[in-house]
N, C-alpha and C positions, 0 to 999 in steps of 0.2 A: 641760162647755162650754169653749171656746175663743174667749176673747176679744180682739180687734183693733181696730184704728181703719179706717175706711174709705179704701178706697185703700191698704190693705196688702196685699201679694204673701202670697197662699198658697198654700203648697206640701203638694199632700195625694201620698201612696203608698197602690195598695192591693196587696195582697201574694194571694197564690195558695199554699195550703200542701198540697203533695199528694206522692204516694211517685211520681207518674208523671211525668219530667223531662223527657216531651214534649210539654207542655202551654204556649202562651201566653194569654197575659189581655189583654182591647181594653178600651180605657172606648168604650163607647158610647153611652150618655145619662145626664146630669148636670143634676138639675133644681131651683132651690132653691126655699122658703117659708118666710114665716113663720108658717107653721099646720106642729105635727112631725108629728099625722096627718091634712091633707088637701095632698097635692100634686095638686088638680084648680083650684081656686078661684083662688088668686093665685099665682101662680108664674110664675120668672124661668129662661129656658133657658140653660143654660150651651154646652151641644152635646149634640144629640140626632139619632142616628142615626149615629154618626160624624162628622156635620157640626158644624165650633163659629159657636156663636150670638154669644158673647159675644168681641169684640174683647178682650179681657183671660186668656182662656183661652188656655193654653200647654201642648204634650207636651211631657215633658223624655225626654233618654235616659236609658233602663234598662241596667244591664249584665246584667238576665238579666232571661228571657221571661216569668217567673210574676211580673214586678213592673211596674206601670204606673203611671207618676209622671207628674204635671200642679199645673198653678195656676194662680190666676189673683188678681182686685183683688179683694178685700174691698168689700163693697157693705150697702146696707140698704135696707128696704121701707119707703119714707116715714118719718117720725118717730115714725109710732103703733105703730110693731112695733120692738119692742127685740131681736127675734133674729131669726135666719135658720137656717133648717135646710138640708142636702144631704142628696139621695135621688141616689144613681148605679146605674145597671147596667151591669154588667161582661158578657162574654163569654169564656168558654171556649173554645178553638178546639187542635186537636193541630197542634204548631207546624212542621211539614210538609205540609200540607193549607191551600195556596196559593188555593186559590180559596173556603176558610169565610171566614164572617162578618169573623172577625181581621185577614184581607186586605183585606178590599175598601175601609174607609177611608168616606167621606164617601158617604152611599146616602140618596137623596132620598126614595125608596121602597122600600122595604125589604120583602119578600115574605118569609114562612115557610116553609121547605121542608116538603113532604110528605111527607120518607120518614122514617127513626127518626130 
């Protein structure tokens, strides 16, 4: 656990470890609870789909592609929940292929491609 006061700036990295150095990593959706396995019930969007939900969410710059660094305020689920959990999903995209997911940023709707 990691413990803060509300309204504190956090600053999360998530890192990419791979032998292929032409790979970047997107956050794409970041959704908190305080249930650690039901993110359906009560959950609070941070930004999902690219798009940020939460006025307190912030990209920082990365100086390399396989590391995507963000934060935001510190918050809580009413008084009755003494934690809050983060569930994100990332993307994988090769980081010369302009038009994957990686690129596109803020997708209101978001279609899955059909090919491999």
């Amino acid at each position: 656990p990691y413990y803060v006061y509300p309204n504190q700036n956090l600053f999360l990295q998530a890192s990419l470890h791979s032998s292929d150095p032409n790979l970047v990593v997107f956050v794409d959706t970041c959704v908190a609870s305080p249930d650690p396995s039901n993110f359906q019930t009560l959950t609070y969007e941070l930004i999902r789909n690219g798009c940020v939900k939460d006025f307190t969410y912030f990209s920082y710059y990365s100086p390399c592609r396989e590391v995507a660094r963000f934060g935001f305020n510190a918050f809580s689920f009413v008084n009755r929940y003494p934690s809050v959990y983060l569930q994100c999903e990332l993307v994988v995209c090769r980081s010369n292929d302009y038009s994957s997911r990686c690129y596109q940023g803020c997708v209101s709707r978001f279609k899955r491609n059909t090919g491999s």
